[in-house]
PQR file with spaces between the fields and no chain letter, atoms N, CA, C, O and H, PARSE charges and radii, in Angstrom:
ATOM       1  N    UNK     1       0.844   -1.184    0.000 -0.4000 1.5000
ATOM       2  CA   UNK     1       0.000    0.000    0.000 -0.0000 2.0000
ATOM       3  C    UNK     1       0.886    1.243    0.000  0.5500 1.7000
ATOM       4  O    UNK     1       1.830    1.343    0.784 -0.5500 1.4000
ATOM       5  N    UNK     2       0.546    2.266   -0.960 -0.4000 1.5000
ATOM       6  CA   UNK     2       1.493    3.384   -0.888 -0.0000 2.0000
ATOM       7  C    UNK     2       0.862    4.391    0.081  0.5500 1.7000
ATOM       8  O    UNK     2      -0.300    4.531    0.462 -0.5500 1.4000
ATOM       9  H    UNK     2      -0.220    2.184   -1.596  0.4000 1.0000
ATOM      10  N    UNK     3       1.989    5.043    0.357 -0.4000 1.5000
ATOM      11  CA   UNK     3       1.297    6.468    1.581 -0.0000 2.0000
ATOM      12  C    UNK     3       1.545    7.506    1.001  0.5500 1.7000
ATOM      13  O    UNK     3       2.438    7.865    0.233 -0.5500 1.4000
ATOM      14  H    UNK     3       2.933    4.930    0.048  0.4000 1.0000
ATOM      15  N    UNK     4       0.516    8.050    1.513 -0.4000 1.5000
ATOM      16  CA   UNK     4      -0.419    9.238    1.148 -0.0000 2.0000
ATOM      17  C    UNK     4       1.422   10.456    0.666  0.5500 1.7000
ATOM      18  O    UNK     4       2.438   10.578    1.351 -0.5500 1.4000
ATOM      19  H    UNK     4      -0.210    7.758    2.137  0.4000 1.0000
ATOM      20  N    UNK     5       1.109   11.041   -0.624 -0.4000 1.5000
ATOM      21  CA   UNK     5       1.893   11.886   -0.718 -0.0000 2.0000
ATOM      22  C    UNK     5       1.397   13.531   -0.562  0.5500 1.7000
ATOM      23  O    UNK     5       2.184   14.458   -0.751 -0.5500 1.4000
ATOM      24  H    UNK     5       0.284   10.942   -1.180  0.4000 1.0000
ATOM      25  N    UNK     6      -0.225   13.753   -0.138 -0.4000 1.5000
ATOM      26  CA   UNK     6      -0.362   14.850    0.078 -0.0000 2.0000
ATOM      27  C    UNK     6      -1.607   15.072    0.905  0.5500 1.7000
ATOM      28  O    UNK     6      -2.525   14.277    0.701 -0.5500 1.4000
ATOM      29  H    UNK     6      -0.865   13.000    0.016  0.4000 1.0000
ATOM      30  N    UNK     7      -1.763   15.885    1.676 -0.4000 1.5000
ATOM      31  CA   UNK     7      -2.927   16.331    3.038 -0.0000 2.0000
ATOM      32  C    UNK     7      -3.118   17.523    2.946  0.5500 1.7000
ATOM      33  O    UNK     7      -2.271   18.365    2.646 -0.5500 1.4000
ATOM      34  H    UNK     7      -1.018   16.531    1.841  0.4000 1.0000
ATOM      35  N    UNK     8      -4.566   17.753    3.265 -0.4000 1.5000
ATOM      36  CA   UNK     8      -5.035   18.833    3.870 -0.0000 2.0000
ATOM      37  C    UNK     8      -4.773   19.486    4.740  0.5500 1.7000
ATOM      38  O    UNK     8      -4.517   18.821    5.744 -0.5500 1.4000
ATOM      39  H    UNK     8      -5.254   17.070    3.509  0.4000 1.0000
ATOM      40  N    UNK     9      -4.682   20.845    4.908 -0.4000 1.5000
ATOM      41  CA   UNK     9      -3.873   21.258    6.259 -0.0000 2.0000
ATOM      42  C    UNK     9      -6.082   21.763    6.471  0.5500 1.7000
ATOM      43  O    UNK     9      -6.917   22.180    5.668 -0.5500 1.4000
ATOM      44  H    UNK     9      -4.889   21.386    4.092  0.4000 1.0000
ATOM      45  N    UNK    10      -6.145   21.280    8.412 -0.4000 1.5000
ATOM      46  CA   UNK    10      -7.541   21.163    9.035 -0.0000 2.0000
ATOM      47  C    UNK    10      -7.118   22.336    9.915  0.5500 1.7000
ATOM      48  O    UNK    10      -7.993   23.029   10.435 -0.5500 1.4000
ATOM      49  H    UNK    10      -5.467   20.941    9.064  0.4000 1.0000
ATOM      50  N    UNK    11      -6.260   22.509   10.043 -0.4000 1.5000
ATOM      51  CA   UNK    11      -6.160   23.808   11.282 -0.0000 2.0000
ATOM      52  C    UNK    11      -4.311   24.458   11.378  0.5500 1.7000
ATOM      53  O    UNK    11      -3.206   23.958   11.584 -0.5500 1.4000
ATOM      54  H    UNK    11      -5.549   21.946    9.620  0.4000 1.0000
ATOM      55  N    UNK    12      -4.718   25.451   11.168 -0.4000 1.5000
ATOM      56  CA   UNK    12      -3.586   26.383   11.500 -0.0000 2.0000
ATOM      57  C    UNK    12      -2.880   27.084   12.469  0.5500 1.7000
ATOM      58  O    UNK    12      -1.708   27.459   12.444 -0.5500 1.4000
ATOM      59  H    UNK    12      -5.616   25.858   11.000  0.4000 1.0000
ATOM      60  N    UNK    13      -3.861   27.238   13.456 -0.4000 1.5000
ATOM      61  CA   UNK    13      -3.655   27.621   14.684 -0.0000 2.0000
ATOM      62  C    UNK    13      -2.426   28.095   15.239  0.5500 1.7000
ATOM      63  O    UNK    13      -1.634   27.216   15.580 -0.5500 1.4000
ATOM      64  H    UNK    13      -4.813   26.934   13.476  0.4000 1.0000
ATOM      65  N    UNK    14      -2.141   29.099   15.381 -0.4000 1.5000
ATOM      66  CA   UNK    14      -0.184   29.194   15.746 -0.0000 2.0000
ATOM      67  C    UNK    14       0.869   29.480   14.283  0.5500 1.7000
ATOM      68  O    UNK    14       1.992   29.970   14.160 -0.5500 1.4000
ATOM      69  H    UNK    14      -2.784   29.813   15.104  0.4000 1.0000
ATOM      70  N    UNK    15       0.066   29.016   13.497 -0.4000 1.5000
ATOM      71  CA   UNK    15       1.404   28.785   12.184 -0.0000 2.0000
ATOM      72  C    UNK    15       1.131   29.197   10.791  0.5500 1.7000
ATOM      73  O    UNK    15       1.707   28.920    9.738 -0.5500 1.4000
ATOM      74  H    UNK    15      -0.846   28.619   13.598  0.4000 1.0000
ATOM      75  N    UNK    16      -0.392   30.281   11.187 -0.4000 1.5000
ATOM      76  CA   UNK    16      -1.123   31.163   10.414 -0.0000 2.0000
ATOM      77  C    UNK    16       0.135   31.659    9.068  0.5500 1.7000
ATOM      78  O    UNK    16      -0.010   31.403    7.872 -0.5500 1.4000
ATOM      79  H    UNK    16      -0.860   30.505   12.042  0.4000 1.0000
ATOM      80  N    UNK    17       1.199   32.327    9.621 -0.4000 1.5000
ATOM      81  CA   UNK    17       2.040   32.787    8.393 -0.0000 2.0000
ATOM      82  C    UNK    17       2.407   31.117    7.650  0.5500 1.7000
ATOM      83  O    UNK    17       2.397   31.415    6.456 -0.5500 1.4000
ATOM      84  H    UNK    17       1.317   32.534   10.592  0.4000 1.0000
ATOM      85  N    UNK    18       2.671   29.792    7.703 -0.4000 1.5000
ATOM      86  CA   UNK    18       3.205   28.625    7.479 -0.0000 2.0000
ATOM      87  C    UNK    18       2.392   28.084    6.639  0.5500 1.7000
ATOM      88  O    UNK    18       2.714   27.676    5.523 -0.5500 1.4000
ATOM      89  H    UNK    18       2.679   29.550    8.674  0.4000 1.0000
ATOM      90  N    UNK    19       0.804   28.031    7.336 -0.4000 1.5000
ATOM      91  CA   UNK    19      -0.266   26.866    6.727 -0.0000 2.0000
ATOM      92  C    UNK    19      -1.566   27.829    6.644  0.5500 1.7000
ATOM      93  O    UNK    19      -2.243   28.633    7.285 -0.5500 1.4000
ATOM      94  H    UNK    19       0.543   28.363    8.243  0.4000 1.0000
ATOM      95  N    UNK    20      -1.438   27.215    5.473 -0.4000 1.5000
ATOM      96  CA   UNK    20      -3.477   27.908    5.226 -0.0000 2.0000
ATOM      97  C    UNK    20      -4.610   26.458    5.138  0.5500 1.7000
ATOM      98  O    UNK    20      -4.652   25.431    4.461 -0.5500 1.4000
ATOM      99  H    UNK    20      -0.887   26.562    4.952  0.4000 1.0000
ATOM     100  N    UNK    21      -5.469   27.092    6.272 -0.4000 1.5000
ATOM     101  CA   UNK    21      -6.672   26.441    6.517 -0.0000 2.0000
ATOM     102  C    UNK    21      -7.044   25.711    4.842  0.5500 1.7000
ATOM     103  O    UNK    21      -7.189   26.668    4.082 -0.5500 1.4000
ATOM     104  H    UNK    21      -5.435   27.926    6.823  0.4000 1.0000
ATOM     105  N    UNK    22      -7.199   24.630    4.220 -0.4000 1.5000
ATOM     106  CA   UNK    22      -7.888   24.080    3.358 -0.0000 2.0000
ATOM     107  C    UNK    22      -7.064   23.876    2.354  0.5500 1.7000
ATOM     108  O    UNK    22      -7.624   23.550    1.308 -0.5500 1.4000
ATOM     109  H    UNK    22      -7.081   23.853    4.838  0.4000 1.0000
ATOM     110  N    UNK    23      -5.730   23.975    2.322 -0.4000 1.5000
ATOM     111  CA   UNK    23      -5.043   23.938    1.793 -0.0000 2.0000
ATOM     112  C    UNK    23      -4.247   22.693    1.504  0.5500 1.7000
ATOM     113  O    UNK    23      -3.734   22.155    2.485 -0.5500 1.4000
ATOM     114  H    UNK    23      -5.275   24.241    3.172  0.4000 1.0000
ATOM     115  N    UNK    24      -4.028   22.057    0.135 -0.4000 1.5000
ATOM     116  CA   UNK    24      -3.097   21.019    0.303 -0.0000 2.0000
ATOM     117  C    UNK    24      -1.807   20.828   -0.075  0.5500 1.7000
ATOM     118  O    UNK    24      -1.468   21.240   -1.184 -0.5500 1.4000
ATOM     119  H    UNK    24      -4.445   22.494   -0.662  0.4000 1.0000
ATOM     120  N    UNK    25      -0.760   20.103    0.862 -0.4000 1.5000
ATOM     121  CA   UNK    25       0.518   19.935    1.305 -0.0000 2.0000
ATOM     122  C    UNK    25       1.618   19.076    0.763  0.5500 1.7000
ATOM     123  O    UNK    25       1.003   18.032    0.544 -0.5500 1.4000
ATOM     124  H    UNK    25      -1.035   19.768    1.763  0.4000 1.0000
ATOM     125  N    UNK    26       2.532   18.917    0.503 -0.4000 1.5000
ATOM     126  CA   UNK    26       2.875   17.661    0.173 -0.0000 2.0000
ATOM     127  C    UNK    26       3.644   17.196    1.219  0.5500 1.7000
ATOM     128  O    UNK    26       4.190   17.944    2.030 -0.5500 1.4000
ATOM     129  H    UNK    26       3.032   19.765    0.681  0.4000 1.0000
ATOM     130  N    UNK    27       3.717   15.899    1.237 -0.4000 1.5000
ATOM     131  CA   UNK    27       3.874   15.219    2.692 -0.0000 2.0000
ATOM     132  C    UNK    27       5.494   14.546    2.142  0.5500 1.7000
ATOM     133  O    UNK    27       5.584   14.085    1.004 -0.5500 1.4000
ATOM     134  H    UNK    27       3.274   15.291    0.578  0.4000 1.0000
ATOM     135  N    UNK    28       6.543   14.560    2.963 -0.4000 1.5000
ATOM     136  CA   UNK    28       7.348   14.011    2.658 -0.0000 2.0000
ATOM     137  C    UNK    28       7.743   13.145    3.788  0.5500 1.7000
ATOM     138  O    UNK    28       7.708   13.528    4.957 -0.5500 1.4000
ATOM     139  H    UNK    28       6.471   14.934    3.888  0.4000 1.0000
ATOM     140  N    UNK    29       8.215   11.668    3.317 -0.4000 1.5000
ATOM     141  CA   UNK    29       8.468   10.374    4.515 -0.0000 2.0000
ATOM     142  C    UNK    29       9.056   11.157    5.492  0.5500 1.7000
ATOM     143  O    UNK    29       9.600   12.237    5.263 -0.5500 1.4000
ATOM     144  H    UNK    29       8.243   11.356    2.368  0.4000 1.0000
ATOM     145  N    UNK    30       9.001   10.862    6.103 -0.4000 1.5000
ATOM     146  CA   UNK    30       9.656   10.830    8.050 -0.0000 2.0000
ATOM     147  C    UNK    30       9.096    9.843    8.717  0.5500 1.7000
ATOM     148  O    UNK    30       7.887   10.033    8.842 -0.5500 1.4000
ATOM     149  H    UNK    30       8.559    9.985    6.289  0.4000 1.0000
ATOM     150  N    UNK    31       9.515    8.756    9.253 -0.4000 1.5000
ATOM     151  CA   UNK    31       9.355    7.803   10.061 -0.0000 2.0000
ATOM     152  C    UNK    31       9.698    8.354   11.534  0.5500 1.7000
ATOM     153  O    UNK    31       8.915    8.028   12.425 -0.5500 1.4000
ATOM     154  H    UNK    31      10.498    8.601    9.151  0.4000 1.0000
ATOM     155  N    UNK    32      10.728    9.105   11.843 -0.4000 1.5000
ATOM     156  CA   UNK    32      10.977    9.063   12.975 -0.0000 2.0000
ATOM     157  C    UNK    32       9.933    9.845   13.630  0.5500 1.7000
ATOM     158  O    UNK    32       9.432    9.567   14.719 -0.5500 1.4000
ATOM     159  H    UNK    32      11.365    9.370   11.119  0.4000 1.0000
ATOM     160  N    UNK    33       9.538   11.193   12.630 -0.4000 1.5000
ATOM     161  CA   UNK    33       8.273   12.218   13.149 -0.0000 2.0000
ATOM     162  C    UNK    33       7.196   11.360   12.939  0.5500 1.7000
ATOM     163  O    UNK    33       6.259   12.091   13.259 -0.5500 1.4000
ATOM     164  H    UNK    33       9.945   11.419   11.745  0.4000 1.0000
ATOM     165  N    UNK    34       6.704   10.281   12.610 -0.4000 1.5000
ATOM     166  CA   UNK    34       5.341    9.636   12.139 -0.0000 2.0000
ATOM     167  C    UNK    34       5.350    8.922   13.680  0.5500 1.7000
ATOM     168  O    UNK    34       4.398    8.777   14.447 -0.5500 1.4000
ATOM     169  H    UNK    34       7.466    9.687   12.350  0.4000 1.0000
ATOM     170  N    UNK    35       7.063    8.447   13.888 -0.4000 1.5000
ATOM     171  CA   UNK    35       6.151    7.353   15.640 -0.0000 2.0000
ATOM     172  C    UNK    35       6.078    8.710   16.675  0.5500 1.7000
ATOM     173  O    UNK    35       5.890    8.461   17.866 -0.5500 1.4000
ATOM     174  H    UNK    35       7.836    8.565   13.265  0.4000 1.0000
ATOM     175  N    UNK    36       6.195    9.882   16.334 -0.4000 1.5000
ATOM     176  CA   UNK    36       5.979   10.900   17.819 -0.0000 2.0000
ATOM     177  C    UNK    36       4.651   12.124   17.324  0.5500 1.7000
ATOM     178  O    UNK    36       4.443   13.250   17.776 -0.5500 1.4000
ATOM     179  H    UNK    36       6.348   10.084   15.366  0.4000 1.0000
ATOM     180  N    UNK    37       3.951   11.385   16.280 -0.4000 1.5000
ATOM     181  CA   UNK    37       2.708   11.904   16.004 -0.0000 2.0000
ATOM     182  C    UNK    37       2.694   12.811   15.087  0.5500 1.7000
ATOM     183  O    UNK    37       1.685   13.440   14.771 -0.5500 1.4000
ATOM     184  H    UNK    37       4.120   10.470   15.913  0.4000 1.0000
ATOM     185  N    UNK    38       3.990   12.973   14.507 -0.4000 1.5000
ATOM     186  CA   UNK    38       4.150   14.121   13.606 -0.0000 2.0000
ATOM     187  C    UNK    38       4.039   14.023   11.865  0.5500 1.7000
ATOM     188  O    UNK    38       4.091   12.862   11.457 -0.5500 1.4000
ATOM     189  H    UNK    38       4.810   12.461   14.763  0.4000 1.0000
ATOM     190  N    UNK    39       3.912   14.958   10.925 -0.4000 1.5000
ATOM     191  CA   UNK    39       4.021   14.534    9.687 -0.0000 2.0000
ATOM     192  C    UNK    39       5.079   15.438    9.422  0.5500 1.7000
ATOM     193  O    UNK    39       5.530   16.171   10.303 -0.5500 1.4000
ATOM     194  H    UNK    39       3.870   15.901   11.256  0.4000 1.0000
ATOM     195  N    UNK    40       5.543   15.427    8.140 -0.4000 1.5000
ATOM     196  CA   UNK    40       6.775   16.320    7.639 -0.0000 2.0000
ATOM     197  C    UNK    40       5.967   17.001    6.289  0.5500 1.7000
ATOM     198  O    UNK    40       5.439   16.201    5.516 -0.5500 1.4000
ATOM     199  H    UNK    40       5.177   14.832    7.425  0.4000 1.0000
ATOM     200  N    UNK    41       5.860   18.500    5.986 -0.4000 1.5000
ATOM     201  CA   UNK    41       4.468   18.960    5.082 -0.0000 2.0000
ATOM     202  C    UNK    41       6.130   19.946    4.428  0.5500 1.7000
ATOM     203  O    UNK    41       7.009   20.323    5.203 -0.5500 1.4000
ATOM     204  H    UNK    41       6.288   19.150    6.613  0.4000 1.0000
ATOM     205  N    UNK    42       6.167   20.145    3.038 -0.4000 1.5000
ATOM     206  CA   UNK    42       6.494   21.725    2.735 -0.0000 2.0000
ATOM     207  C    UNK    42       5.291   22.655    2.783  0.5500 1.7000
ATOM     208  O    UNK    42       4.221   22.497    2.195 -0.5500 1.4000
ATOM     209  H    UNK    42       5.453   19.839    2.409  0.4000 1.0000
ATOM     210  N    UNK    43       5.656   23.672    3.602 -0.4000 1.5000
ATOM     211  CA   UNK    43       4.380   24.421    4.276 -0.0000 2.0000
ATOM     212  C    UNK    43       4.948   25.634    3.188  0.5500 1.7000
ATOM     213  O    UNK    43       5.693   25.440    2.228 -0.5500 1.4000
ATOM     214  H    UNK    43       6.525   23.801    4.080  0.4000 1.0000
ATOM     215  N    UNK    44       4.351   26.968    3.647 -0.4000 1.5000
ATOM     216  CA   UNK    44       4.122   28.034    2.461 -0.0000 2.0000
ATOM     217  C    UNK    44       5.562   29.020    2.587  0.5500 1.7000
ATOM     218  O    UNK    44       5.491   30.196    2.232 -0.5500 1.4000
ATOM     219  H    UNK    44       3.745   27.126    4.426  0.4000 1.0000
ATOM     220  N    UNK    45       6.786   28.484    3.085 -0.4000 1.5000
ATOM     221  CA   UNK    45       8.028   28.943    2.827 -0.0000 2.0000
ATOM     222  C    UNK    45       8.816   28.258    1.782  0.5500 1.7000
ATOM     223  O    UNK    45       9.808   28.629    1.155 -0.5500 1.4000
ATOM     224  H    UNK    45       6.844   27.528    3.373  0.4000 1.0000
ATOM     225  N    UNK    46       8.146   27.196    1.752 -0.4000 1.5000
ATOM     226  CA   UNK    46       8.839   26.320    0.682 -0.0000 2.0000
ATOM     227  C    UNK    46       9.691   25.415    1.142  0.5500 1.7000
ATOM     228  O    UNK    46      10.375   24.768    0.349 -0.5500 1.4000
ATOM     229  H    UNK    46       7.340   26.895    2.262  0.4000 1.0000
ATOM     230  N    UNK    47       9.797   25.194    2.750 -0.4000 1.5000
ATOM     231  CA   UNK    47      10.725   24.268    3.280 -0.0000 2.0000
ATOM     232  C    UNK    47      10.073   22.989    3.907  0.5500 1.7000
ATOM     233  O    UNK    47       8.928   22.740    3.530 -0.5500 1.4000
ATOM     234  H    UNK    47       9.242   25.719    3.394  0.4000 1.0000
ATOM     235  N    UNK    48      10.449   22.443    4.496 -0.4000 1.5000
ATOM     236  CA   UNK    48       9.974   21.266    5.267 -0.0000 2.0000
ATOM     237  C    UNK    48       9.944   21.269    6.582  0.5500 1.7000
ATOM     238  O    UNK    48      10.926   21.532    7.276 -0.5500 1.4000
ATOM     239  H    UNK    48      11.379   22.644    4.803  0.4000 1.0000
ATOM     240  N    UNK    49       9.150   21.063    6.890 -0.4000 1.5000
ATOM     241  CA   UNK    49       8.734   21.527    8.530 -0.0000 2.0000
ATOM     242  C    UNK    49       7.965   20.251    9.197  0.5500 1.7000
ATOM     243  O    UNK    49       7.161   19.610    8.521 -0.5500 1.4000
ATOM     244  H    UNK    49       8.352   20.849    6.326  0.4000 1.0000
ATOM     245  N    UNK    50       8.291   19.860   10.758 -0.4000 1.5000
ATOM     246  CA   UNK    50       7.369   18.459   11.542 -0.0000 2.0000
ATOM     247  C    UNK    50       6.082   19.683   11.812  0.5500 1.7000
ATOM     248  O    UNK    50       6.401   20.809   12.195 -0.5500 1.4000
ATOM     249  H    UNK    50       8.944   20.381   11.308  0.4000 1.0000
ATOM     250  N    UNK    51       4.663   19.318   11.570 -0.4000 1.5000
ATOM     251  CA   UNK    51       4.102   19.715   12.497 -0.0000 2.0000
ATOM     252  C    UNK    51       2.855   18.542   13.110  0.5500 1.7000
ATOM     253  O    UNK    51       2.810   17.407   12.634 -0.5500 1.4000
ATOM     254  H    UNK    51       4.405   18.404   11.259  0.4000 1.0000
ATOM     255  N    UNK    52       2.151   18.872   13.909 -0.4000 1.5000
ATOM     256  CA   UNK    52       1.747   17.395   14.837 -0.0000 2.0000
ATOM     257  C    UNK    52       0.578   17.131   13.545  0.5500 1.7000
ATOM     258  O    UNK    52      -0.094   17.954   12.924 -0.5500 1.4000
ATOM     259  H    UNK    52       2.188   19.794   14.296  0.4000 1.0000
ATOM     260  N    UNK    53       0.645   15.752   13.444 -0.4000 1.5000
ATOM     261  CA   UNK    53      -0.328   15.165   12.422 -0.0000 2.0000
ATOM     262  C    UNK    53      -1.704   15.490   12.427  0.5500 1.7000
ATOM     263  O    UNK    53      -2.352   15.339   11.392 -0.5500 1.4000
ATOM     264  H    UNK    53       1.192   15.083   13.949  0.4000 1.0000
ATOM     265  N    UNK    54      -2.262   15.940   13.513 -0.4000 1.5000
ATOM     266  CA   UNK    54      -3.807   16.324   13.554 -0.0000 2.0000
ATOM     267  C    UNK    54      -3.924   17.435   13.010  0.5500 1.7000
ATOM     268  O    UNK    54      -5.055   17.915   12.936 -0.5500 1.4000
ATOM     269  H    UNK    54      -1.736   16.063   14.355  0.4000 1.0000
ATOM     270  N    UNK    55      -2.947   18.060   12.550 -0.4000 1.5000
ATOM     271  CA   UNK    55      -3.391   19.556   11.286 -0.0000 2.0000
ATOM     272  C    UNK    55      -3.891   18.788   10.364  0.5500 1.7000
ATOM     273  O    UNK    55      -4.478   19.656    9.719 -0.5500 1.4000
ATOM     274  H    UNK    55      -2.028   17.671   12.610  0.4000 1.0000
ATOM     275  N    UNK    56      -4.058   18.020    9.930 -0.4000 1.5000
ATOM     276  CA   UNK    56      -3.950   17.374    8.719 -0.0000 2.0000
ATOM     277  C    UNK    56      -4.789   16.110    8.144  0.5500 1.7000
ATOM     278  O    UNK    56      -4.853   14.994    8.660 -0.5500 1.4000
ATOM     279  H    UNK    56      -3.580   17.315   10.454  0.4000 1.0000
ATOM     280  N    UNK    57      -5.251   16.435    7.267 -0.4000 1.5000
ATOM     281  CA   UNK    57      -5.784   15.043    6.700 -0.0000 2.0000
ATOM     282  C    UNK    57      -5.482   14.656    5.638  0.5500 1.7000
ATOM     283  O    UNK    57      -6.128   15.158    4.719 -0.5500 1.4000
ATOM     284  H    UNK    57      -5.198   17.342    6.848  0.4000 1.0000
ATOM     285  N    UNK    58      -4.540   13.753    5.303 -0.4000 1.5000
ATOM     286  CA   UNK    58      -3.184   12.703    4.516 -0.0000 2.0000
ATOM     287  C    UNK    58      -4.878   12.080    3.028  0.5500 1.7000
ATOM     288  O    UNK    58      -5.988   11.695    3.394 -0.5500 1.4000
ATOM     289  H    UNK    58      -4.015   13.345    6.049  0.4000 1.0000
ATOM     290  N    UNK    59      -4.591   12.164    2.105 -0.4000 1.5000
ATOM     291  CA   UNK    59      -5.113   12.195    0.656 -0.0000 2.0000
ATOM     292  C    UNK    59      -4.784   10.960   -0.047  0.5500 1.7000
ATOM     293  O    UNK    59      -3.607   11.155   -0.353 -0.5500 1.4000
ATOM     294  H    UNK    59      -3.689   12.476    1.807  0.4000 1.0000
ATOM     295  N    UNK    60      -5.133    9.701   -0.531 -0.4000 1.5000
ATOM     296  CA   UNK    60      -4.862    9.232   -1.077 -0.0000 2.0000
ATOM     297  C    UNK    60      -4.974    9.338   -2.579  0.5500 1.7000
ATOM     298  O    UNK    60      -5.862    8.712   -3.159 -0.5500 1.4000
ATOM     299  H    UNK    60      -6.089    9.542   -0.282  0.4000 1.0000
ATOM     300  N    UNK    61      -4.035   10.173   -3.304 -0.4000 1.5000
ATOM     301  CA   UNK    61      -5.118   10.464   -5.176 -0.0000 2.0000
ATOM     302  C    UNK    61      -4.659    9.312   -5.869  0.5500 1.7000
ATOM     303  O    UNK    61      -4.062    8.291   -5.529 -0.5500 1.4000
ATOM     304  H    UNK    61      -3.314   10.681   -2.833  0.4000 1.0000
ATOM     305  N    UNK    62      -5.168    9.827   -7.092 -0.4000 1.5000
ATOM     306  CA   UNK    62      -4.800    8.779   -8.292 -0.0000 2.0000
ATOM     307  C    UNK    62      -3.665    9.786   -8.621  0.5500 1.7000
ATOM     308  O    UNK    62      -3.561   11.011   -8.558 -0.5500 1.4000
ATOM     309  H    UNK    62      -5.653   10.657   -7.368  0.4000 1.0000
ATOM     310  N    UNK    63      -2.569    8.402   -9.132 -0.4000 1.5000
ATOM     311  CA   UNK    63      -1.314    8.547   -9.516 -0.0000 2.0000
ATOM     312  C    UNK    63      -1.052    9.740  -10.541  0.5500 1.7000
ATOM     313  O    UNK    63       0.014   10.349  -10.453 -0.5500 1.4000
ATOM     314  H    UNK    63      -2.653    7.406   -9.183  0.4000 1.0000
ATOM     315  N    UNK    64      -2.112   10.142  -11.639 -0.4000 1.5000
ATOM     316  CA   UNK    64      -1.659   10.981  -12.283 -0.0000 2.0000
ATOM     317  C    UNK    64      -2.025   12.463  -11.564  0.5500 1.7000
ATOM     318  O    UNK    64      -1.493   13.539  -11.838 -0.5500 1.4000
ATOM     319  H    UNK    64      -2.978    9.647  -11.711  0.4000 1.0000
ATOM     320  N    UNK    65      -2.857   12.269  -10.779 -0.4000 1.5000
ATOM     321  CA   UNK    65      -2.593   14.032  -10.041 -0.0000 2.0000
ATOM     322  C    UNK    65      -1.623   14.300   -9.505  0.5500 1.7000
ATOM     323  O    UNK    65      -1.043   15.385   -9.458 -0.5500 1.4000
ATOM     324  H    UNK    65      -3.289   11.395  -10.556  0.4000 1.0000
ATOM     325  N    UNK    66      -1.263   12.955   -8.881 -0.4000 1.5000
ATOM     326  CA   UNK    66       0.070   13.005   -8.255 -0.0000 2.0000
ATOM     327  C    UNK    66       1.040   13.656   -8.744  0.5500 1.7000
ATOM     328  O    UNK    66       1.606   14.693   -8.398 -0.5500 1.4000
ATOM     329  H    UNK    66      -1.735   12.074   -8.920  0.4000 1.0000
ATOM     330  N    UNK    67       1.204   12.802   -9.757 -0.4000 1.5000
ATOM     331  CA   UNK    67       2.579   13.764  -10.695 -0.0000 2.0000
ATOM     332  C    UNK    67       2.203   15.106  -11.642  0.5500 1.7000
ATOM     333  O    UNK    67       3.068   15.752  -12.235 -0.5500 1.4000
ATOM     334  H    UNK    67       0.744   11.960  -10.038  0.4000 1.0000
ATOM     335  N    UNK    68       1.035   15.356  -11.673 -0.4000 1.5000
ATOM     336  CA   UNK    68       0.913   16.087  -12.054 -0.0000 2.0000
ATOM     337  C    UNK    68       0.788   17.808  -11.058  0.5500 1.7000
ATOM     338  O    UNK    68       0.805   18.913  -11.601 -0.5500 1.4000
ATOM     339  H    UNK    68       0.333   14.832  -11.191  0.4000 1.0000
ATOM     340  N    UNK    69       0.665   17.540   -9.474 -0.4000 1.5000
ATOM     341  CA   UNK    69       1.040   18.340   -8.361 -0.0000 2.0000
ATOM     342  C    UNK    69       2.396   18.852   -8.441  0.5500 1.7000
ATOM     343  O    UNK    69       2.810   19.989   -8.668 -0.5500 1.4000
ATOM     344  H    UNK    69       0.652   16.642   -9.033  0.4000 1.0000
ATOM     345  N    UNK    70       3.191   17.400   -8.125 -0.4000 1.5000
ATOM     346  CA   UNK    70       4.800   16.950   -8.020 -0.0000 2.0000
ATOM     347  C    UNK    70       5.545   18.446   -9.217  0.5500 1.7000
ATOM     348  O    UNK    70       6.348   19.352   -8.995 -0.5500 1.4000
ATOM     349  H    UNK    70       2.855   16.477   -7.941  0.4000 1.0000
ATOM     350  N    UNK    71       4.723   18.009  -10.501 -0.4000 1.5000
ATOM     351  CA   UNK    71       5.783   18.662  -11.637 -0.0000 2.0000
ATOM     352  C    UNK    71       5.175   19.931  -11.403  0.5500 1.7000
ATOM     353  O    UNK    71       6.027   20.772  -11.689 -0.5500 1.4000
ATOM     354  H    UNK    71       4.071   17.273  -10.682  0.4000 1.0000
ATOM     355  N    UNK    72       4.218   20.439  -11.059 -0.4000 1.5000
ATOM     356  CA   UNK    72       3.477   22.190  -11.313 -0.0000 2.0000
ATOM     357  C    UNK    72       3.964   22.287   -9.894  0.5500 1.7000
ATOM     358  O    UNK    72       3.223   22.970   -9.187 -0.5500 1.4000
ATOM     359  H    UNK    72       3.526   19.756  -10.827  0.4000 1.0000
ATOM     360  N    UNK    73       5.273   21.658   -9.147 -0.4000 1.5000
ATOM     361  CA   UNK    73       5.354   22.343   -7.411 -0.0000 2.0000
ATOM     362  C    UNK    73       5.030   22.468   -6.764  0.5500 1.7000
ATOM     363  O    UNK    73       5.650   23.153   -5.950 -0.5500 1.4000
ATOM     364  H    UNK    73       5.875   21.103   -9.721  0.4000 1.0000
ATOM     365  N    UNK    74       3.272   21.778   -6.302 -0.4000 1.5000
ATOM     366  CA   UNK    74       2.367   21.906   -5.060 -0.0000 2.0000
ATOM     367  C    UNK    74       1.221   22.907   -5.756  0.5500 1.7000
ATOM     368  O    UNK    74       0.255   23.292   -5.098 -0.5500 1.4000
ATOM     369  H    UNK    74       2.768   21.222   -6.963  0.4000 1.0000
């Protein structure tokens, strides 16, 4: 089963300049932030940032939106 390469950001709270409410993310692996509840998102600086997984609701698409997100940059 593949995991989710992109989520909804559900709440912003605190990180208003970072994440916009309804907005979707692309999620990049982190295992170590996934066992302490966290996801790894490029948020709206363009970098990669942990923030706690309940911002978020993780997307399963079909493969060609996928790459078609991936190549237009989020």
């Amino acid at each position: 089963m593949t995991l989710p390469r992109f989520a909804v950001c559900l709440d912003n709270a605190g990180y208003e300049a970072s994440l916009e409410t309804g907005k979707l993310y692309h999620i990049l692996p982190d295992t170590k932030g996934t066992k302490h509840g966290h996801i790894r998102i490029i948020d709206e600086s363009g970098e990669d940032y942990l923030y706690t997984s309940d911002r978020f609701f993780p997307l399963t698409l079909p493969q060609a939106v996928e790459e078609a997100l991936l190549v237009s940059g989020d």
